[in-house]
C-alpha positions as CSV (number, residue, x, y, z in Angstrom):
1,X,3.4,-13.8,12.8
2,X,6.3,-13.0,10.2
3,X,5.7,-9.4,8.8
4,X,9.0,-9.0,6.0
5,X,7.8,-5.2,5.6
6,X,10.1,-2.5,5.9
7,X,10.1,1.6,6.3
8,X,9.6,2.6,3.1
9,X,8.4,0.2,1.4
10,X,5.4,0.7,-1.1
11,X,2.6,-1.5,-0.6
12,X,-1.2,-2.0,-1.3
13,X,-4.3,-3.0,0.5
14,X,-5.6,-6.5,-0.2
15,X,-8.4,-6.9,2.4
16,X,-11.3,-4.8,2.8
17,X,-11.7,-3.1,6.5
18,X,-15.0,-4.0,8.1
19,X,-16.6,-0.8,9.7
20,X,-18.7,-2.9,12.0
21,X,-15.2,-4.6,13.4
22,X,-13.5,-0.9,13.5
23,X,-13.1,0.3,17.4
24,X,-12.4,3.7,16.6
25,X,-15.5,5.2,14.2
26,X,-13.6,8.0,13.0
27,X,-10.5,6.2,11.9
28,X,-9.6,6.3,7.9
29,X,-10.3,3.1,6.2
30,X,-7.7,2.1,3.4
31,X,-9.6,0.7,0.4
32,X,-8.7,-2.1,-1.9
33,X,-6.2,-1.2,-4.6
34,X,-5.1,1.4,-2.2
35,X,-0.9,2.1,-2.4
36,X,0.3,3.5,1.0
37,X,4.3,3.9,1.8
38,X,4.7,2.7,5.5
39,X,6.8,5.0,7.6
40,X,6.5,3.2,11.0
41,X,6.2,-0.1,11.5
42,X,5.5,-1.6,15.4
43,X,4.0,-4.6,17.7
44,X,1.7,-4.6,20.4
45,X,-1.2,-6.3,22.3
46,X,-4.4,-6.0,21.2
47,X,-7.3,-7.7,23.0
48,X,-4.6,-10.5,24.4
49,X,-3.4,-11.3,20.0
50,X,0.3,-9.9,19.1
51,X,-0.1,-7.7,16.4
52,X,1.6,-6.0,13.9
53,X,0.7,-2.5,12.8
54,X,1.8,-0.4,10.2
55,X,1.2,3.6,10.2
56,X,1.5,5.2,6.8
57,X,3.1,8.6,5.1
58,X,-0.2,8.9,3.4
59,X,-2.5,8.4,6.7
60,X,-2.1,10.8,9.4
61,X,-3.8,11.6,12.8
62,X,-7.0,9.1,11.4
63,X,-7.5,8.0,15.1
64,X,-4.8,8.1,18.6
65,X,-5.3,6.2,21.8
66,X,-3.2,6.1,25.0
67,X,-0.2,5.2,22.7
68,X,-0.4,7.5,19.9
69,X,-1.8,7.0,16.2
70,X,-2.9,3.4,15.5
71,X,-2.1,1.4,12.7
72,X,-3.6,-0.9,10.9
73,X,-3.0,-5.0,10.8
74,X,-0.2,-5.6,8.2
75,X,-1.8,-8.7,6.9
76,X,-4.2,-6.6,5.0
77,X,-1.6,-5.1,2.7
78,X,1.0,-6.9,0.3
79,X,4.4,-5.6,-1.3
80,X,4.1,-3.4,-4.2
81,X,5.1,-4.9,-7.0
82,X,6.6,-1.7,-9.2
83,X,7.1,-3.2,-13.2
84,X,9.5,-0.8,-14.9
85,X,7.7,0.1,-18.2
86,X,9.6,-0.7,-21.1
87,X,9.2,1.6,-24.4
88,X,11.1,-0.4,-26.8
89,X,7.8,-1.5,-28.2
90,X,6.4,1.6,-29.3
91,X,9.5,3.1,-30.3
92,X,10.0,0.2,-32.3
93,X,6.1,0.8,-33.8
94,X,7.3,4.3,-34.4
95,X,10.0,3.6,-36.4
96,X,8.2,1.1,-38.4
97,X,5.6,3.3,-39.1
98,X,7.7,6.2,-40.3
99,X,9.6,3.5,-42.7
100,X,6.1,2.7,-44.1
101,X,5.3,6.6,-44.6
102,X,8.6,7.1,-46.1
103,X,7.5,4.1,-49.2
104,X,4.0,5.9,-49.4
């Protein structure tokens, strides 16, 4: 159980949630796709496993037991992987295209 996650970080839901599997009925069940930013992250025992749960800025008071808000299992989400868009491209396209209107 290695979870390299960290408070803050941005990251997305890989695995779907089965409802059948979910103890709490009510709880909010993050979809695939689905960006969250994790704002606690914490270990316990659940049904005699170690786990690792993750609570989210996005997700609040979806479902509370003795201990507070639960989380859900980390291994269902992945890092966020943020690409910086790069312009360049189209500004070089623009300036092509004006150098083409300029011939016309």
């Amino acid at each position: 159980m290695d979870c390299k996650f960290v408070v803050g970080q941005k990251v997305v839901c890989i695995r779907g949630f089965d409802p059948k599997l979910v103890v709490h009925k009510d709880a909010y069940l993050p979809k695939v796709g689905e960006v969250l930013t994790i704002i606690e992250i914490y270990k316990t025992i659940y049904q005699a496993t170690n786990y690792i749960g993750l609570l989210f800025d996005e997700i609040h008071g979806s479902i509370f037991d003795d201990r507070g808000e639960v989380g859900y299992e980390y291994s269902f989400f992945a890092p966020l992987i943020e690409r910086k868009t790069d312009i360049s491209v189209f500004q070089k396209i623009l300036i092509d295209a004006s150098k083409e209107l300029e011939n016309v």
